[in-house]
N, C-alpha and C positions, 0 to 999 in steps of 0.2 A: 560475569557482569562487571562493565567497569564502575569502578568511584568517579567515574568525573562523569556521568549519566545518569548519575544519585542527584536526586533534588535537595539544592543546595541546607533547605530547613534542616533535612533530616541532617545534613552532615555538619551542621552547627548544632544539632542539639546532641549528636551521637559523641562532639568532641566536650562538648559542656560535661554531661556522662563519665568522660573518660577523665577529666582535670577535675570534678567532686571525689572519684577513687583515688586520685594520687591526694587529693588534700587531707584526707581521712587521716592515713598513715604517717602524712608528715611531720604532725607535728608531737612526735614522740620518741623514742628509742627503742621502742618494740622488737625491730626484727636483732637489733645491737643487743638485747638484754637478753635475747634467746640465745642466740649464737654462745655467749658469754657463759649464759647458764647452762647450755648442754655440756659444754668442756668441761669447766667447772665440777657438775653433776656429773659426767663420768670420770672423770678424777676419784672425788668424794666416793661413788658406786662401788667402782672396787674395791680403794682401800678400806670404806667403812662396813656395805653389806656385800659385798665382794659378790656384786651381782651391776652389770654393765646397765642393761634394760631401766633398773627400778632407778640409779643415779642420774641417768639421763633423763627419765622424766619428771623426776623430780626438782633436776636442774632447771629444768625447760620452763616448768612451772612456774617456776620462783623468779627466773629472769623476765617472762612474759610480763611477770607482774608488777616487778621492777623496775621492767622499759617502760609499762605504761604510764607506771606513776609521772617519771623522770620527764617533765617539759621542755622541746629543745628553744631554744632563744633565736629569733626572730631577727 
């Protein structure tokens, strides 16, 4: 099926859809504070419970939570 035989409504509401998912995300550090904390957290895994698995998700955790607090500036 082509998009350009899509009535045009749907395809202004479908791209509305698509730009409230990207504004959710944006205004945070989320996926920067996971990234950061999984490294981190398997760093930490090994040397502290010399287990890869529990350091990365624990990393993962803590940077999620991190990123989300962190407000990025506009």
């Amino acid at each position: 099926m082509d998009n350009k035989n899509q009535d045009p409504e749907k395809e202004k509401q479908n791209q509305q859809n698509e730009n409230k998912s990207d504004e959710k995300s944006d205004g945070n550090y989320m996926t920067v504070g996971m990234v950061i904390g999984m490294c981190i957290g398997m760093a930490v895994g090994q040397l502290v419970f010399d287990n890869l698995a529990t350091g990365l998700s624990v990393g993962m955790c803590l940077g999620l939570a991190i990123g989300i607090s962190i407000k990025k500036k506009k």
